[in-house]
C-alpha positions as CSV (number, residue, x, y, z in Angstrom):
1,X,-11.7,-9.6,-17.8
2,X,-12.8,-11.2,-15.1
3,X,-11.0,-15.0,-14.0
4,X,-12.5,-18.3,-14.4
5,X,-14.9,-20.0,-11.8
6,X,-12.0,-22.2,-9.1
7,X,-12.6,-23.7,-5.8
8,X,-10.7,-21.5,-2.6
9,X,-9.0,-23.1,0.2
10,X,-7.8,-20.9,2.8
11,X,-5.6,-23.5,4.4
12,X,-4.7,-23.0,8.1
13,X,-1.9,-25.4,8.5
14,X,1.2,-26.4,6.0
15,X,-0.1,-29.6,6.0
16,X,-3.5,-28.6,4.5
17,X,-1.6,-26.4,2.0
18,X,0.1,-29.7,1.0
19,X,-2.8,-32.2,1.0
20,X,-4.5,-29.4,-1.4
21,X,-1.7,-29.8,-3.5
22,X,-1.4,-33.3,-3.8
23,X,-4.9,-33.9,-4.4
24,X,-4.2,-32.2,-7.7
25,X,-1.0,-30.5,-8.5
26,X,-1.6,-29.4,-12.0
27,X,-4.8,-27.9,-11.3
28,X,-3.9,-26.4,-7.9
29,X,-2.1,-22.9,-7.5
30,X,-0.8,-21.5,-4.6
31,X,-1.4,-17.6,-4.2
32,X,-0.7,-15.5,-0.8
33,X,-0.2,-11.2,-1.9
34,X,-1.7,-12.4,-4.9
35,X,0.4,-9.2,-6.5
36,X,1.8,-11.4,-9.5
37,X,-1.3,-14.4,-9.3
38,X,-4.2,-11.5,-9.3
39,X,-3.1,-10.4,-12.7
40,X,-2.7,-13.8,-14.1
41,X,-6.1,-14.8,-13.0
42,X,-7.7,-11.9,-14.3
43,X,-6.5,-12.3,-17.8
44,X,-6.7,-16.0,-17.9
45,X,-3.3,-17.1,-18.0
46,X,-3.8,-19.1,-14.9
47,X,-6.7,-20.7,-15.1
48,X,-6.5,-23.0,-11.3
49,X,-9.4,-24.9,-10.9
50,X,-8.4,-24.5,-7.0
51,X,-6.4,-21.6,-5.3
52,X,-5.1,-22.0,-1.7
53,X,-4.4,-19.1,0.4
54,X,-1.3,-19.7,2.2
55,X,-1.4,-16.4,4.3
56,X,-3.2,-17.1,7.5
57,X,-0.4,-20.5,8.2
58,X,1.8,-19.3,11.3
59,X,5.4,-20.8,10.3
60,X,4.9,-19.4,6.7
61,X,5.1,-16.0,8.1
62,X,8.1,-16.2,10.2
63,X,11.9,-14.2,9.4
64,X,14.6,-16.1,11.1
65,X,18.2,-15.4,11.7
66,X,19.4,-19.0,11.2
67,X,23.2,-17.3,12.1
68,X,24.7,-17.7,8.8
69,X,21.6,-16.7,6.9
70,X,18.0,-14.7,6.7
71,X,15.1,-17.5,6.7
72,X,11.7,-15.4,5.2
73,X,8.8,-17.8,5.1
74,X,6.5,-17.9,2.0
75,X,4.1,-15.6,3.7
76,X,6.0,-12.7,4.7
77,X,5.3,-9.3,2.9
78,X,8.4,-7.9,1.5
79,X,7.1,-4.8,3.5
80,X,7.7,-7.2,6.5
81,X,11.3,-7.9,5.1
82,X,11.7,-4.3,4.6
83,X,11.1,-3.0,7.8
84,X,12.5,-5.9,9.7
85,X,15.1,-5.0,12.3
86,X,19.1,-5.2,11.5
87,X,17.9,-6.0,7.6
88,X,20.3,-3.1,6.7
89,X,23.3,-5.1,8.7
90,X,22.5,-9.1,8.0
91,X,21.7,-9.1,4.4
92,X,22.6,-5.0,2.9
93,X,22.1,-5.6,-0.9
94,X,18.3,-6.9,0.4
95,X,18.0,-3.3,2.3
96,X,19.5,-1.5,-1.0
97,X,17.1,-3.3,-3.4
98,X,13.6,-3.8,-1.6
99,X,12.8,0.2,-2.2
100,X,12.9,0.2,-5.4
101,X,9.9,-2.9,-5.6
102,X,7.1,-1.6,-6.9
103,X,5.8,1.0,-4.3
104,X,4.9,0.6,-0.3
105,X,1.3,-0.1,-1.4
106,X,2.4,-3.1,-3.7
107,X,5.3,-4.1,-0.9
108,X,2.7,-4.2,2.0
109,X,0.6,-6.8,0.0
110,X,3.2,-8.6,-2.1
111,X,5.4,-11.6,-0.6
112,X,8.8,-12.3,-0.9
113,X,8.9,-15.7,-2.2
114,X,5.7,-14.9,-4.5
115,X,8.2,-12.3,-6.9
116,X,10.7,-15.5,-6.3
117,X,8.1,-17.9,-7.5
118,X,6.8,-15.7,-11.1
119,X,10.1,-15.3,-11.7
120,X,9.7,-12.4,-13.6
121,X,12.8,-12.0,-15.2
122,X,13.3,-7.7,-14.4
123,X,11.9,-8.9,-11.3
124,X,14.5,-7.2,-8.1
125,X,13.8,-10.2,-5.9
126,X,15.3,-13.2,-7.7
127,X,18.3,-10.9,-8.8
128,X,19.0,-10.8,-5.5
129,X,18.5,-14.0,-4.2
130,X,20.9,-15.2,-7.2
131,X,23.5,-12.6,-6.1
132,X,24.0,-13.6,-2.9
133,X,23.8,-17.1,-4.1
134,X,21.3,-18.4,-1.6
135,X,18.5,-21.2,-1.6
136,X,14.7,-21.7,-1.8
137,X,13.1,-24.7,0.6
138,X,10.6,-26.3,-1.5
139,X,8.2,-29.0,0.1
140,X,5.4,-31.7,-1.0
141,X,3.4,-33.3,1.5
142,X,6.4,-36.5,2.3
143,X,9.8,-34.6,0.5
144,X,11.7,-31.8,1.2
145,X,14.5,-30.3,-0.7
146,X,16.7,-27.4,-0.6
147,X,17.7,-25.8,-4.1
148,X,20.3,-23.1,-4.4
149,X,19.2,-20.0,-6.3
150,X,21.5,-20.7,-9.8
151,X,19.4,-24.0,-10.4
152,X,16.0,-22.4,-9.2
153,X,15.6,-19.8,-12.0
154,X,14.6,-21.9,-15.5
155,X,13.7,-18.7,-17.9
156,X,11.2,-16.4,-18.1
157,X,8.2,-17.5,-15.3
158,X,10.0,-21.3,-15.4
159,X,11.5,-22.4,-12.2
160,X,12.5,-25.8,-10.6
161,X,9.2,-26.2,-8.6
162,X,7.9,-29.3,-9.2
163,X,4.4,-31.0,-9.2
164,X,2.8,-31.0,-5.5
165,X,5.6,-28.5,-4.5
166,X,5.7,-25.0,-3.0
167,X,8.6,-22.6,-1.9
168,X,8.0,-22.6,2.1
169,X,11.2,-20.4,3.1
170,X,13.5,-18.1,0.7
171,X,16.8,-18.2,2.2
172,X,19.0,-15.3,1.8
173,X,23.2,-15.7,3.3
174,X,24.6,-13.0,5.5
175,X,26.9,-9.9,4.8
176,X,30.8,-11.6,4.9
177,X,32.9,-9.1,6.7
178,X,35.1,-7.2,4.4
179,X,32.3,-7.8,1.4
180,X,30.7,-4.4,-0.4
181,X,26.9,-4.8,-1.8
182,X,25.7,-2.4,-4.6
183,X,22.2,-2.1,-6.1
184,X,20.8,0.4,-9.2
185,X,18.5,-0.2,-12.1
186,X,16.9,2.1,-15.0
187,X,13.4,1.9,-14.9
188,X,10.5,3.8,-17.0
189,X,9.0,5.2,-13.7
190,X,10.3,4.6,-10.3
191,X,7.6,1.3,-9.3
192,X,8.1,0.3,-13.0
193,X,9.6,-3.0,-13.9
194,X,13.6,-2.5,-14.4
195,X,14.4,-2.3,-18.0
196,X,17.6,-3.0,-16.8
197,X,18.6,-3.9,-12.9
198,X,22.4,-4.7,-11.4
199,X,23.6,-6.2,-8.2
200,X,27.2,-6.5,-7.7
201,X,28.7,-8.3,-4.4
202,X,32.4,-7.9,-4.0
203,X,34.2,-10.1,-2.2
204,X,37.0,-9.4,0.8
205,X,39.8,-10.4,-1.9
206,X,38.2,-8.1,-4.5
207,X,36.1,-10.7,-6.7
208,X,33.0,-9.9,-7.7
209,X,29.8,-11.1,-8.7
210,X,27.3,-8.9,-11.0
211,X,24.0,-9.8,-11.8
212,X,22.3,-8.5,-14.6
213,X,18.2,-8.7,-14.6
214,X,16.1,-7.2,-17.5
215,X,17.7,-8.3,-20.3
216,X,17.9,-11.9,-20.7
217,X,14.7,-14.6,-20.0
218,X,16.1,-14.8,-16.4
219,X,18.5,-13.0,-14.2
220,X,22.1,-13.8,-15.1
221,X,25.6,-13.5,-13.5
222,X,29.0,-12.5,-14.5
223,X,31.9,-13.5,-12.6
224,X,34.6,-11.2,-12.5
225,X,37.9,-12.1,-10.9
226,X,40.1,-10.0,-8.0
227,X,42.2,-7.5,-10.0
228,X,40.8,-7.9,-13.1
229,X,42.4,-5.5,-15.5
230,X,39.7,-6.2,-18.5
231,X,36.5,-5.1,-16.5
232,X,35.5,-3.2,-19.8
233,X,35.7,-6.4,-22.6
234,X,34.5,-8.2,-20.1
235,X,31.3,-6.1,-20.1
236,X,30.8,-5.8,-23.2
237,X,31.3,-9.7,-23.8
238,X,28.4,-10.0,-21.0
239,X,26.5,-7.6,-22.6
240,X,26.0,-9.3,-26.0
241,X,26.2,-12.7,-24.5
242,X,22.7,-11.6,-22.6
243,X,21.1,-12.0,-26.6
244,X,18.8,-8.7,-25.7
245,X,15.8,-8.0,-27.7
246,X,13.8,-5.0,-28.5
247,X,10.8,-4.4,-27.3
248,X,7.9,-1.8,-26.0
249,X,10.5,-0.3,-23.6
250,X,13.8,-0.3,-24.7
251,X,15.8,-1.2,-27.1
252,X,18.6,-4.1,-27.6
253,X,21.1,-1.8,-28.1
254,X,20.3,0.4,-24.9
255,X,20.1,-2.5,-23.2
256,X,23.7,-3.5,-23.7
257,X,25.0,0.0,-23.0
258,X,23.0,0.4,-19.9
259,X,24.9,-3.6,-19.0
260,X,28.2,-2.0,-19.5
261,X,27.8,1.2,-17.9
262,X,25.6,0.7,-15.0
263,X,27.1,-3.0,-14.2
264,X,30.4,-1.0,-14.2
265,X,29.2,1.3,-12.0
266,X,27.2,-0.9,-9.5
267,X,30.9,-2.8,-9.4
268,X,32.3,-0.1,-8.3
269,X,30.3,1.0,-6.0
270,X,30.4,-2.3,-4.9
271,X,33.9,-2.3,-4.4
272,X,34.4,0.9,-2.2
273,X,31.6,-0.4,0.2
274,X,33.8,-2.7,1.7
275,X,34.8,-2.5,5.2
């Protein structure tokens, strides 16, 4: 299929990105790799009757070390992120995950805050951001407000965006010293969507935090206290809490084994990373 007629604004300034907007929000879409929009379009599930291309708007395309966290702008390609120097120091879970997105030829194109934004619920991107607990900068044309990552994420493609809003910055909190960061995920075919993906951040005093991505309509976390002698019950609770369903890939059932054994593992791993 091919997508319905819309209007294309290739806007060169925020400002016009947000005047667009506002003119009419619920008609107006925002697209910049166009990775998860393209699709969309060509099936006619989005149906915009305007599109404006954020990718030529200097201060969209900017990563910043604020000093206690990673600022990527809503234009940076996650092969920008990737690639960026000290990534594998500032934030390590982001340098663990960001190869297994899609492949380099998906990565170069794709943006950062555009997997944020579909919110694709196996989706590597807004795992992460949720595991590190950090915060999305949304702004309309005279508002802007800062949402943290655990009220973002709504379900499946639903997020806290609202009307004549757009995400302008992901923002993604430095390693603490004495913190581990682990990543894995079971996918059909390495590029594939994760059936199931984990990210575990262990604290200094031996708390953790797993994330579990695949399996429910949104990424979801499990805290799990220093010295926690019930990891396994716990696990399992998690894993049948997460309401998996069967489908083309997997099943429920091999969904909740692959929550307890590779969220075991990835807290683990997690755990003897610290320094």
């Amino acid at each position: 299929m091919k997508p319905a007629s819309f209007d294309y604004v290739r806007a060169e300034t925020l400002s016009e990105a947000l005047e667009a907007l506002h003119g009419d929000a619920e008609n107006t879409r925002i697209i910049a790799g166009g990775m998860s929009m393209v699709p969309m379009l060509n099936m006619r599930l989005a149906t915009p009757a305007t599109l404006v291309d954020i990718t030529r708007i200097e201060e969209l395309r900017q990563i910043e070390d604020t000093g206690s966290e990673i600022r990527v702008g809503a234009a940076v390609r996650q092969a920008e992120l990737e690639h960026w120097p000290g990534l594998s120091v500032a934030v390590p879970l982001l340098a663990k995950v960001i190869p297994w997105i899609g492949h380099m030829q998906t990565r170069s194109r794709g943006t950062v805050c555009g997997s944020i934004a579909h919110s694709d619920p196996s989706a590597e991107l807004p795992l992460s951001l949720l595991a590190l607990d950090g915060s999305l900068t949304l702004r309309r044309r005279r508002k802007t407000r800062k949402v943290k990552a655990r009220d973002f994420f709504l379900g499946m493609m639903s997020t806290d965006v609202a009307p004549e809003e757009m995400i302008t910055a992901a923002h993604f909190p430095k390693a603490t010293p004495g913190a581990g960061y682990a990543f894995a995920e079971v996918a059909r075919r390495h590029g594939d969507f994760a059936i199931t993906a984990c990210a575990a951040v262990a604290h200094p005093d031996g708390a953790v935090r797993l994330v579990v991505g695949g399996v429910a309509d949104t990424a979801r976390a499990l805290e799990v206290p220093a010295g926690s002698g019930d990891l396994g019950d716990r696990l399992n609770e998690f894993a049948w809490a997460l309401r998996a369903r069967d489908d083309l890939h997997a099943t429920a059932r091999y969904r909740r084994d692959l929550v307890r054994k590779l969220g075991q593992k990835t807290i683990e791993e997690a755990l003897s990373c610290r320094v």
